[in-house]
N, CA, C and O of each residue as an XYZ file, in Angstrom:
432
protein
N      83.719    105.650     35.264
C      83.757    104.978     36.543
C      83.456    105.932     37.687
O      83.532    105.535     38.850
N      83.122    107.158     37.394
C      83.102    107.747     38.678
C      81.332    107.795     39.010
O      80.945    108.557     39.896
N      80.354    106.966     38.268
C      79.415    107.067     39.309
C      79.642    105.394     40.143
O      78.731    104.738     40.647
N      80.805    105.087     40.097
C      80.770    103.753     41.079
C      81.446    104.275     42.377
O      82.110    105.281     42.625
N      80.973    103.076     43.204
C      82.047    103.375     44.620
C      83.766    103.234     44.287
O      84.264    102.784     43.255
N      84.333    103.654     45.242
C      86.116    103.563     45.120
C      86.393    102.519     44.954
O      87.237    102.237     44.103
N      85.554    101.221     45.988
C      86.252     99.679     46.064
C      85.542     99.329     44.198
O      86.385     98.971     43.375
N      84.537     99.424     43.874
C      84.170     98.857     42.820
C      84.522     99.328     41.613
O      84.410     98.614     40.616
N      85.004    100.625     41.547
C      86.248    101.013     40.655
C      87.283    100.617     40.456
O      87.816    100.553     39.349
N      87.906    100.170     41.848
C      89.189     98.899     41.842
C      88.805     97.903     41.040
O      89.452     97.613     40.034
N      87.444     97.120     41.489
C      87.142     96.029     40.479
C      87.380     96.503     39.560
O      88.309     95.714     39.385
N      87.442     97.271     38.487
C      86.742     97.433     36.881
C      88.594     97.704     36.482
O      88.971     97.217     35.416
N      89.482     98.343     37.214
C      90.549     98.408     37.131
C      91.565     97.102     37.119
O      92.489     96.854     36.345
N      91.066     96.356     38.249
C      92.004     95.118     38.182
C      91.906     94.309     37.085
O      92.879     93.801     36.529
N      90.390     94.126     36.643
C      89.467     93.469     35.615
C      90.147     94.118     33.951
O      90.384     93.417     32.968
N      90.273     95.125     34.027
C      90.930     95.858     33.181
C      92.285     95.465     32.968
O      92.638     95.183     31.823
N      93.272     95.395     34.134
C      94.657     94.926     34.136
C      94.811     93.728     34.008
O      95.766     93.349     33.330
N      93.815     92.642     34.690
C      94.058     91.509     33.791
C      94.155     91.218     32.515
O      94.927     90.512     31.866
N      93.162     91.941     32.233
C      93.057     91.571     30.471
C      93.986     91.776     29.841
O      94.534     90.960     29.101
N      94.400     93.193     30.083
C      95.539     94.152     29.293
C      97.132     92.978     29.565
O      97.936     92.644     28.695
N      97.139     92.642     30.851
C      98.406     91.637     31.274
C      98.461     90.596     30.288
O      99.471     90.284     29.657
N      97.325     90.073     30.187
C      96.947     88.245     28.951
C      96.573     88.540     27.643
O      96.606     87.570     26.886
N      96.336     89.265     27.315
C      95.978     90.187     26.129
C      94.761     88.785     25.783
O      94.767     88.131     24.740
N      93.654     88.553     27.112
C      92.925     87.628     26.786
C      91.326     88.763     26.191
O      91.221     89.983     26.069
N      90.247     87.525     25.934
C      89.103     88.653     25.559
C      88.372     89.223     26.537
O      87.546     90.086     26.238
N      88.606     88.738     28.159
C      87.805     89.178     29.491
C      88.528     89.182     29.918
O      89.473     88.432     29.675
N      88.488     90.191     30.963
C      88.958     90.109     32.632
C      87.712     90.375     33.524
O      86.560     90.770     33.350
N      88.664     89.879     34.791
C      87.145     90.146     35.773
C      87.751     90.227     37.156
O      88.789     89.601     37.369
N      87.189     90.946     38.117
C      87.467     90.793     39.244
C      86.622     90.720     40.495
O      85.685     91.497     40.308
N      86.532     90.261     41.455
C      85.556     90.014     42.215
C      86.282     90.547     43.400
O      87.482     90.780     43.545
N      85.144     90.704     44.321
C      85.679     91.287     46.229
C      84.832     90.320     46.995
O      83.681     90.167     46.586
N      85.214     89.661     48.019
C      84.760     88.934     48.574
C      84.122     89.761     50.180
O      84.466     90.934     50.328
N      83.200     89.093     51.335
C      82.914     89.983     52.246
C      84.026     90.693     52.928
O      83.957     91.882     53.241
N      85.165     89.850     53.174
C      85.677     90.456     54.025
C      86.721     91.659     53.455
O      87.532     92.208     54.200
N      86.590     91.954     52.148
C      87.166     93.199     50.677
C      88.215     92.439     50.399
O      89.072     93.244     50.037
N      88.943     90.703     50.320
C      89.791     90.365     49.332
C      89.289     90.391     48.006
O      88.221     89.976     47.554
N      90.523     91.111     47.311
C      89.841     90.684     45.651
C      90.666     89.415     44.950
O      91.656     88.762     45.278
N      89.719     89.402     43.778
C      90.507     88.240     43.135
C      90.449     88.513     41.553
O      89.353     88.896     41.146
N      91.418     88.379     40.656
C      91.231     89.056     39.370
C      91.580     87.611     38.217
O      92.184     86.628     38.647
N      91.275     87.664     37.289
C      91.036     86.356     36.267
C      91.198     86.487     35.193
O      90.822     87.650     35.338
N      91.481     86.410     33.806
C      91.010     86.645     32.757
C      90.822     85.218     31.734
O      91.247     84.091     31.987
N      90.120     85.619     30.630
C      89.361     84.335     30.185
C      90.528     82.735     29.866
O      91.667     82.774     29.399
N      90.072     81.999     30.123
C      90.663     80.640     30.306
C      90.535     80.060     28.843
O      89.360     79.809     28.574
N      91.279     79.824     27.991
C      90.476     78.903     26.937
C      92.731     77.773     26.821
O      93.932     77.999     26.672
N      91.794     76.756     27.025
C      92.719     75.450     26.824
C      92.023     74.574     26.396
O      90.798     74.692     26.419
N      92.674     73.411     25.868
C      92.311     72.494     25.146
C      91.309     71.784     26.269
O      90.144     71.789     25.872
N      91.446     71.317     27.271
C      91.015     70.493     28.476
C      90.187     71.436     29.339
O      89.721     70.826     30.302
N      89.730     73.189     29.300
C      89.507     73.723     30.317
C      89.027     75.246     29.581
O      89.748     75.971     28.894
N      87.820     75.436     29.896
C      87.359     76.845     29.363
C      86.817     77.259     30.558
O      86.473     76.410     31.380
N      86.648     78.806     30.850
C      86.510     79.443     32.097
C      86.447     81.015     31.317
O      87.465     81.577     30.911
N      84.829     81.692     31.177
C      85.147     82.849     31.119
C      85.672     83.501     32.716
O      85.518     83.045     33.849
N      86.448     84.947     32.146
C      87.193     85.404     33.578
C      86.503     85.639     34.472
O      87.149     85.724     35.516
N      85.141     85.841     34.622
C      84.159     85.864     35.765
C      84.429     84.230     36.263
O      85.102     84.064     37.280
N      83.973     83.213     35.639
C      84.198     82.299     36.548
C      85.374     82.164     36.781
O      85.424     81.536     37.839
N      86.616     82.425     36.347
C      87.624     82.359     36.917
C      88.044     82.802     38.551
O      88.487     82.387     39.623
N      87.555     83.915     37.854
C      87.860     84.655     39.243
C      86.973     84.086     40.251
O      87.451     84.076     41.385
N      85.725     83.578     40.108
C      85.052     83.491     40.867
C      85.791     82.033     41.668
O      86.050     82.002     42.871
N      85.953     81.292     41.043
C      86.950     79.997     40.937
C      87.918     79.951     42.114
O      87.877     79.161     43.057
N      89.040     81.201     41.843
C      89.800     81.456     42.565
C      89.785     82.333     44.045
O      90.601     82.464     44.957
N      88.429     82.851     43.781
C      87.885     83.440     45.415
C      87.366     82.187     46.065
O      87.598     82.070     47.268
N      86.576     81.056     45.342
C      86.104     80.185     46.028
C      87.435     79.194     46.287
O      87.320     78.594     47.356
N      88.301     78.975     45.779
C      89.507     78.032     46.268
C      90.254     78.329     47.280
O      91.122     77.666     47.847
N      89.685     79.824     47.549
C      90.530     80.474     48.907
C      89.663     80.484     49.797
O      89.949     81.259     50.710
N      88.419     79.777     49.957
C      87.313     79.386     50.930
C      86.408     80.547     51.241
O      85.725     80.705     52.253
N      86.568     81.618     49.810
C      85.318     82.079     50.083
C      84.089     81.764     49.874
O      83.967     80.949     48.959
N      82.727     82.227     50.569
C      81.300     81.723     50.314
C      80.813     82.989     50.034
O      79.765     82.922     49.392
N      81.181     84.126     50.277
C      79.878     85.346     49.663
C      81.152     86.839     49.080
O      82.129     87.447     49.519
N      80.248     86.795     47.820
C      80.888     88.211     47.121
C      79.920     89.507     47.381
O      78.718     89.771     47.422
N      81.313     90.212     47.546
C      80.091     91.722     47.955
C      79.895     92.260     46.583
O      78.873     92.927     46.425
N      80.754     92.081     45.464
C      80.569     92.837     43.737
C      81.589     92.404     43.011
O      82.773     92.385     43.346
N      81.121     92.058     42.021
C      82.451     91.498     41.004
C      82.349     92.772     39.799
O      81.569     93.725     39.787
N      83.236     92.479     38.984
C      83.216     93.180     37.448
C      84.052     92.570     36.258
O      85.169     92.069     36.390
N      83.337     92.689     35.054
C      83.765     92.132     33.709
C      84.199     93.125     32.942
O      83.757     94.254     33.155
N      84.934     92.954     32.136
C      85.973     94.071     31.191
C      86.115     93.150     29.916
O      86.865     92.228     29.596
N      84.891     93.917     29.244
C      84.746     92.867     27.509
C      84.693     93.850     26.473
O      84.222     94.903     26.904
N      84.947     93.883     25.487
C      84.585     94.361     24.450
C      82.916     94.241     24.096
O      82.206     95.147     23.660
N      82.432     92.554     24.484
C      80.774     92.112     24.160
C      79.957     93.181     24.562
O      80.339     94.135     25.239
N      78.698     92.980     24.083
C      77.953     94.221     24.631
C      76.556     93.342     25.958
O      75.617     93.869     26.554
N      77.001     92.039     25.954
C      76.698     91.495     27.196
C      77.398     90.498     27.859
O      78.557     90.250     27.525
N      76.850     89.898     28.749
C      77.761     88.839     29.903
C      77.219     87.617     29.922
O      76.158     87.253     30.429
N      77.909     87.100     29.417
C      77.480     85.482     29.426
C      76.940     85.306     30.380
O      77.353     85.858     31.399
N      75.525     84.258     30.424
C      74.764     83.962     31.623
C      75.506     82.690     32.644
O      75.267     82.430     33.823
N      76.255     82.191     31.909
C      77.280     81.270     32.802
C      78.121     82.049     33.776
O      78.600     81.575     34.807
N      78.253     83.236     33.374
C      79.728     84.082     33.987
C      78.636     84.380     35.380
O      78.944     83.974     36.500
N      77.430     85.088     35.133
C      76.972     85.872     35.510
C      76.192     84.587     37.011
O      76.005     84.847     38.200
N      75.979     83.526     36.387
C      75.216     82.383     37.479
C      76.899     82.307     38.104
O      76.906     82.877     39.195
N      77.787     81.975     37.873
C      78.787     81.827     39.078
C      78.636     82.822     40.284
O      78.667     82.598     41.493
N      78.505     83.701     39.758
C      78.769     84.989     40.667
C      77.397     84.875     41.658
O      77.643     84.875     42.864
N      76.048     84.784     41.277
C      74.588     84.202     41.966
C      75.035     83.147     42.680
O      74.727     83.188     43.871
N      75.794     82.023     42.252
C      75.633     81.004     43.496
C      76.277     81.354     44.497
O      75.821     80.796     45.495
N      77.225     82.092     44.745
C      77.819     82.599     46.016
C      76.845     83.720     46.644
O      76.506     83.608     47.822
N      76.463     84.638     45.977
C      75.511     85.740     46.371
C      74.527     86.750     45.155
O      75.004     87.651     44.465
N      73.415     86.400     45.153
C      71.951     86.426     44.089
C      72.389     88.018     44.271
O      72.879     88.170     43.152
N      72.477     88.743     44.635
C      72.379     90.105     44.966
C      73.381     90.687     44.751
O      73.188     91.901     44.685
N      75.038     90.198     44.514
C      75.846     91.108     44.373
C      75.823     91.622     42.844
O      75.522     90.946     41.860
N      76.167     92.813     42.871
C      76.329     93.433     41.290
C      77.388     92.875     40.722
O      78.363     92.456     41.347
N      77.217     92.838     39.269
C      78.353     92.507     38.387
C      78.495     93.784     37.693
O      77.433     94.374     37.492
N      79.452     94.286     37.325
C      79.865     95.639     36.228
C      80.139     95.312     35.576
O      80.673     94.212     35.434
N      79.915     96.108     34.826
C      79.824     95.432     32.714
C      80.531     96.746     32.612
O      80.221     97.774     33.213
N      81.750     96.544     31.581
C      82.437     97.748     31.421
C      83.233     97.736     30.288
O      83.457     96.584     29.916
N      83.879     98.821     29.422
C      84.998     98.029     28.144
C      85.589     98.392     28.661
O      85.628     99.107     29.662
N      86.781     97.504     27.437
C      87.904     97.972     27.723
C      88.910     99.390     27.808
O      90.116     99.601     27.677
N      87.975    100.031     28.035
C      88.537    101.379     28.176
C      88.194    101.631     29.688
O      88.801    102.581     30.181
N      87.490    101.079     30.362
C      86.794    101.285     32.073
C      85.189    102.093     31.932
O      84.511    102.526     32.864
N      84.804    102.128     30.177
C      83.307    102.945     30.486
C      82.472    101.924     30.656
O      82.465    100.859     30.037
N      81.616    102.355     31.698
C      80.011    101.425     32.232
C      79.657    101.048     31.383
O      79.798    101.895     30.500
N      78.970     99.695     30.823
C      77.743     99.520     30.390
C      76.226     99.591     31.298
O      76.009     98.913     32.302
N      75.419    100.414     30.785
C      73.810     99.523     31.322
C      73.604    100.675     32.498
O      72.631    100.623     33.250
């Protein structure tokens, strides 16, 4: 994590602590413009699936956000679901997503 910025290291950390908290298969965390974050990990219920990117993304948008400055995913996979990855585009085409394991090393 240290060729990321400080705030986007937080992401990969919170994203990290979610997971580790739910002992789910993702976490994720997102920063919105004004630097709230929001952290998620994967959703699976009978009535309701949500990888933790859209979660999180979910829960930044229920708090009336419209634009993310960078989110991040914390998977074991060695990619990111393109569902996870279009949530994060409809708020903002340009913000980065971090792909990272569960240990906090980069992918990509």
């Amino acid at each position: 994590m240290a060729d990321l910025d400080p705030e986007d290291a937080k992401l990969v950390t919170l994203a990290r602590s979610a997971r580790a908290r739910t002992g789910a298969a993702e976490g994720a965390a997102v920063r919105d413009s004004d630097g709230r974050t929001y952290a998620a990990a994967t959703v699976t219920l009978p009535s309701l699936s949500l990888t933790a990117l859209q979660a999180a993304v979910a829960a930044a948008v229920s708090s009336g956000v419209r634009t993310l400055e960078a989110a991040a995913v914390v998977t074991e996979e060695s990619t990111l679901d393109s569902a996870s990855l279009a949530a994060v585009a409809d708020l903002s085409p340009d913000a980065p997503v971090h792909h990272a394991d569960p240990a906090g090393a980069l992918h990509g």
